[in-house]
C-alpha positions as CSV (number, residue, x, y, z in Angstrom):
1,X,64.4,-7.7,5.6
2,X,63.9,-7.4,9.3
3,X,63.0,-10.6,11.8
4,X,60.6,-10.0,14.0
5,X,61.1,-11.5,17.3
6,X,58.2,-11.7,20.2
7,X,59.8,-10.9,23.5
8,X,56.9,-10.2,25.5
9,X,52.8,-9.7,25.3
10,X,50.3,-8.6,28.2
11,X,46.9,-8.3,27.9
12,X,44.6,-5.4,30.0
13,X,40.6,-6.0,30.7
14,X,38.6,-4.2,33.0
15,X,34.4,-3.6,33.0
16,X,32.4,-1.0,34.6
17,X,30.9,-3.6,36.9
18,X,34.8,-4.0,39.0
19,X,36.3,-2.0,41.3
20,X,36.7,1.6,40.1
21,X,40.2,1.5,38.4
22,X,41.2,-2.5,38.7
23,X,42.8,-4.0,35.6
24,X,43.1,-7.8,35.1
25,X,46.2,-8.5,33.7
26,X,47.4,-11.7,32.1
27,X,51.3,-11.5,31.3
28,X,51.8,-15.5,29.9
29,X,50.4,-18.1,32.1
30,X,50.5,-15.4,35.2
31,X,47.4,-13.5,36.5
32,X,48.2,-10.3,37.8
33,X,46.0,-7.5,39.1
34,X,46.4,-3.2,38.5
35,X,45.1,-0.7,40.4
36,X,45.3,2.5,41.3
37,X,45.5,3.9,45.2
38,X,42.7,4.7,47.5
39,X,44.1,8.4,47.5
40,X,43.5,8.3,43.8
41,X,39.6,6.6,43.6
42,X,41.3,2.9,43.4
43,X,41.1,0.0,45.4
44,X,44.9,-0.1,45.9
45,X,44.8,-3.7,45.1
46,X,47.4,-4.2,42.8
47,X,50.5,-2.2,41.8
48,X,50.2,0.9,39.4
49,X,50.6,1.1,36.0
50,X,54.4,2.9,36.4
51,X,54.7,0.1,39.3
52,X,54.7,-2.3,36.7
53,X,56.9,-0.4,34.5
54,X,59.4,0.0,37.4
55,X,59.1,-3.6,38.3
56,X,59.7,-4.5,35.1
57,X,63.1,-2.6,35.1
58,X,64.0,-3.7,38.4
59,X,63.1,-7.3,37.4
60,X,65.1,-7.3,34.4
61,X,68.0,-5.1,35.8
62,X,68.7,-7.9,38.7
63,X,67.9,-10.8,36.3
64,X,70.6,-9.7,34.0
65,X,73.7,-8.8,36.3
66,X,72.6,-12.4,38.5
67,X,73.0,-14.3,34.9
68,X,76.5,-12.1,34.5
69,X,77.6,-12.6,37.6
70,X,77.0,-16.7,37.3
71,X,78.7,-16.8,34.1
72,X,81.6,-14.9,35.8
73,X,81.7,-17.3,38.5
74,X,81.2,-14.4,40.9
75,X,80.3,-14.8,44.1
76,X,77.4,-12.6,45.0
77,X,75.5,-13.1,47.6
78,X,72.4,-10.7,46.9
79,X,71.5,-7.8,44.5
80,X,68.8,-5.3,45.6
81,X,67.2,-2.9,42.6
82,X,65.1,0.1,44.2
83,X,63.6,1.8,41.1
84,X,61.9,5.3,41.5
85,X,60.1,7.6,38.7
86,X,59.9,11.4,40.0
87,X,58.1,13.8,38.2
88,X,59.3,17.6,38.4
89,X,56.7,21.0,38.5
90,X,57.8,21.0,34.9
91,X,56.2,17.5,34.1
92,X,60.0,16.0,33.7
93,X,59.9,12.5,34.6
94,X,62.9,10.8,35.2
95,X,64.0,7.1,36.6
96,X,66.8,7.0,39.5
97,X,67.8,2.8,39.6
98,X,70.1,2.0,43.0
99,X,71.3,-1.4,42.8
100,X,73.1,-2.7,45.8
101,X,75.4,-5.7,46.0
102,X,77.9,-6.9,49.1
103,X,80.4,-4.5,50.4
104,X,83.7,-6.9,49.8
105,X,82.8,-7.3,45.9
106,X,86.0,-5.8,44.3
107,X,85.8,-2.7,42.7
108,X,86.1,-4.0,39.4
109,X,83.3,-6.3,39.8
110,X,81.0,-3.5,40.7
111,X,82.8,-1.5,37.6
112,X,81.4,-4.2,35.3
113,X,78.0,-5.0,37.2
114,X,76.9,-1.0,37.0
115,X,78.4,-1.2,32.8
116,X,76.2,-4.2,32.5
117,X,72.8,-2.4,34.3
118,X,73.0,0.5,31.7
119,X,72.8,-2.2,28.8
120,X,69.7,-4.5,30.1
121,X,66.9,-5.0,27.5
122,X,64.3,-2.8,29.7
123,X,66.9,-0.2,30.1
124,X,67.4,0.1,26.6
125,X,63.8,-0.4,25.2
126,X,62.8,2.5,27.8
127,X,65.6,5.1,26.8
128,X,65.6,4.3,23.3
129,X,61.9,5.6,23.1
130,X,60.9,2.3,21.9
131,X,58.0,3.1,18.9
132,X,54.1,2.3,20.1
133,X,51.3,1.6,17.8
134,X,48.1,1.5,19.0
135,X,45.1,0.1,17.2
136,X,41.9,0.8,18.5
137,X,39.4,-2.0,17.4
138,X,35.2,-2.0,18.0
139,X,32.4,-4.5,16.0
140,X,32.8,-2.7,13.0
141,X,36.3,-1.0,12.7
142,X,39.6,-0.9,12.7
143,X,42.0,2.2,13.6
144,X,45.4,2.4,13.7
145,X,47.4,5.3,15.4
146,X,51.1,5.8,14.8
């Protein structure tokens, strides 16, 4: 038997009567706010929905080599994640992650740091396809999608 472990939850609302496009989020005791850009109808007052995403892999990427490089004992100063999604004509999407840390870390510091980045829990929820099921709910009934 599988144990079922809750590692994260958000919650999305939005009415007709906001902004065209704004979301309220609430991510555990933090209110955030989605949007899209004024180029695409929105308000551009919040990130977008694949800024989230991206934040969330940034987020976690430099969380997780910071708590590696404490339990090390390494000395780094800073780490910078820039996190892009590119889509091609084809409708191809891929991630490109840049993580930057100090010039004088030794080489087999940054060895270890970019082994560790491929093996973060967002990295390997998003490439392992993680499963969604969606359940759309109203007054009366319950649908689930698979």
């Amino acid at each position: 038997m599988n144990t079922v472990r809750h590692i994260g939850r958000a919650v999305a609302s939005t009415d007709f009567a906001a902004p065209a496009y704004r979301v309220d989020l609430r991510a555990g005791a933090h209110e955030l706010v989605a949007d899209e850009p004024a180029t695409a109808g929105g308000g551009d007052l919040g990130p977008t929905p694949f800024g989230f995403l991206l934040s969330g892999l940034a987020a976690c990427t430099a969380m997780t080599l910071r708590m590696y490089a404490e339990r090390k004992g390494w000395e780094l100063t800073t780490i910078d994640v820039d996190v892009r999604y590119d889509i091609t004509d084809d409708e191809s999407g891929a991630i490109e992650r840049t993580i930057t840390v100090q010039a004088d870390l030794p080489g087999e510091q940054r060895d270890r740091l970019a082994d560790i980045a491929e093996r973060t829990p967002v990295t390997l929820a998003l490439r392992d396809g993680t499963p969604i099921t969606t359940t759309l709910r109203s007054d009366d009934t319950t649908r689930t999608i698979t």
